[in-house]
C-alpha positions as CSV (number, residue, x, y, z in Angstrom):
1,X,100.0,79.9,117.6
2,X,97.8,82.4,115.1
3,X,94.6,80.4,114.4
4,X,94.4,81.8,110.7
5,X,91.3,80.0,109.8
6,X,89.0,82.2,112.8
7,X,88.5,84.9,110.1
8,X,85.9,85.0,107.5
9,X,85.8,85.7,103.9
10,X,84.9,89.4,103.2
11,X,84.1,91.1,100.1
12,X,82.8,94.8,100.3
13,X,81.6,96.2,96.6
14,X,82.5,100.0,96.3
15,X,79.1,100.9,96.5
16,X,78.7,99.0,99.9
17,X,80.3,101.3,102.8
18,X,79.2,104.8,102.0
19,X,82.2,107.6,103.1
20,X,81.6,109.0,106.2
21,X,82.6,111.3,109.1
22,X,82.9,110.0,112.5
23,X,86.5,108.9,112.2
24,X,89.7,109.5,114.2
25,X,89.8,112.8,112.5
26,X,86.4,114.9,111.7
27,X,88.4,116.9,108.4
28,X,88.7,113.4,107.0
29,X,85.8,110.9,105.6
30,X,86.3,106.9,106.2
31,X,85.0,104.1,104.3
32,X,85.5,100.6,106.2
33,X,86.5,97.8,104.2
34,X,84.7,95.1,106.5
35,X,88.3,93.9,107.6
36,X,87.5,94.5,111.3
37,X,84.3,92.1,111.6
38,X,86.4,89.4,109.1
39,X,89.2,89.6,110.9
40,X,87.2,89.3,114.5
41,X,89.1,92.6,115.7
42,X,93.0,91.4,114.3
43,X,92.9,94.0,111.5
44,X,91.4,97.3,110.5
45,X,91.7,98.5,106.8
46,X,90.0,101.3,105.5
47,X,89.8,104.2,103.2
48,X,90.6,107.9,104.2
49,X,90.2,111.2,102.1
50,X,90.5,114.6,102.5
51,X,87.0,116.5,103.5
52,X,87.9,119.8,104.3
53,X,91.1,122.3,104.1
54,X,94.0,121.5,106.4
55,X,94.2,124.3,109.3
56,X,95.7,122.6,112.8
57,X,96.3,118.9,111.0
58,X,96.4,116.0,113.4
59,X,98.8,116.8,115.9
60,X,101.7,115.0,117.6
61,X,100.6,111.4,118.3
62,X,101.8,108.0,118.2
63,X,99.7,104.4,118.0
64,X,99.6,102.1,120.1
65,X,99.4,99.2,117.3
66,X,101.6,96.5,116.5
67,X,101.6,96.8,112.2
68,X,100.5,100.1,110.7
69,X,100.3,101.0,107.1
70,X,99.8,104.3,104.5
71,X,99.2,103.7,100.8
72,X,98.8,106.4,99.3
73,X,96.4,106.1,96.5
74,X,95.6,109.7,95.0
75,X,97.4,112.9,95.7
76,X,99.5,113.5,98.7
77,X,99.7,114.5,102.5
78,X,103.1,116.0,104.1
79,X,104.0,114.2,107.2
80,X,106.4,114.7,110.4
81,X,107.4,111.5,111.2
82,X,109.5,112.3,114.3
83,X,111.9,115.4,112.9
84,X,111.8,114.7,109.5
85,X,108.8,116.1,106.7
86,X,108.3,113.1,104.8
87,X,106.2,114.0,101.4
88,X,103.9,110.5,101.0
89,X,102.5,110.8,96.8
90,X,100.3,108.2,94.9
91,X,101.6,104.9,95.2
92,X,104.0,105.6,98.1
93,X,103.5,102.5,100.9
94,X,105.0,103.7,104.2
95,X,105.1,101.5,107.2
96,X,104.7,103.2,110.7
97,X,106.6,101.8,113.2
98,X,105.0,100.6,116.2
99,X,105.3,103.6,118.8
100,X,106.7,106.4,115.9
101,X,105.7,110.1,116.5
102,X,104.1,112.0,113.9
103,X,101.7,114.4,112.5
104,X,100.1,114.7,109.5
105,X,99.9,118.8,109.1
106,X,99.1,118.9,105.2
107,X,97.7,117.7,102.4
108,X,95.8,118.0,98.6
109,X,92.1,118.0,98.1
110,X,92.1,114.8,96.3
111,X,94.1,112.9,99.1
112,X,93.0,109.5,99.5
113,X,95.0,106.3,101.3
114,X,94.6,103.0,102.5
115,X,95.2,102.1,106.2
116,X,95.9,98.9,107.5
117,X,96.3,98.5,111.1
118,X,96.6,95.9,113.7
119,X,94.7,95.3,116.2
120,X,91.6,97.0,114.8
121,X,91.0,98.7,118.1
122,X,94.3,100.7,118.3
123,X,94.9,103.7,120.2
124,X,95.9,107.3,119.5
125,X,98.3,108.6,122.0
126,X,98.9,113.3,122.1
127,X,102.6,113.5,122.9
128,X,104.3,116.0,123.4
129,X,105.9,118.2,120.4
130,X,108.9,117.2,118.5
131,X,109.4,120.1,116.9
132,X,107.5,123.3,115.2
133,X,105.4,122.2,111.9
134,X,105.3,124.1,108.5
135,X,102.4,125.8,107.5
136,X,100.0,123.5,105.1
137,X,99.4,125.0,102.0
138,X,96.0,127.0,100.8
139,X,93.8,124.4,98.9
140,X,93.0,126.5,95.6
């Protein structure tokens, strides 16, 4: 049984975790909400924008997580999610199946989401391709 009371209370001020580079993905920039060390490793949320210009996007991968979640707070990012583009806009919530291909290949300068993952140490899996990927748009 889940021993909920093994995590701490956490409360990170805007101003706490500067954005920074280092991520998963070096055209993004992160800002950890402190979810990780509260959570002792069960949960990772953080902050992801847009740093520079999509060219190659992130590939084809899938997680190796058990929950995974995209809220999309400003702008948007085009996703393949298996076959299908999926257009994710402010205030869009999409859940990733454990185990789903995809790749995020576009995407507007002002992009910014929230990810919530569990466990906090998730891995990202290359597979192979799924099929060919549009273009992403020129950032003007």
């Amino acid at each position: 049984m889940l021993d909920r009371t093994s995590t701490l209370f956490s409360h990170v001020k805007g101003t706490d975790n500067p954005w920074a580079s280092g991520g998963l993905r070096d055209f993004f920039l992160y800002r950890d909400l402190g979810i990780a060390a509260a959570t002792h490793g069960k949960v990772i949320a953080h902050l992801v924008k847009a740093n520079l210009p999509p060219e190659e996007g992130t590939g084809w991968h899938r997680h190796e997580a058990d929950f995974q979640i995209v809220i999309m707070i400003q702008g948007w990012a085009k996703f393949m999610y298996e076959d299908q583009v999926t257009l994710v806009e402010a205030g869009d919530c999409v859940h990733q199946r454990p185990g789903i291909r995809h790749y995020l290949f576009d995407y507007s300068p002002d992009m910014e989401y929230l990810e919530i993952v569990s466990p906090a140490d998730f891995k990202t899996i290359d597979v192979e391709p799924v099929c060919e990927i549009p273009k992403p748009g020129a950032w003007v």
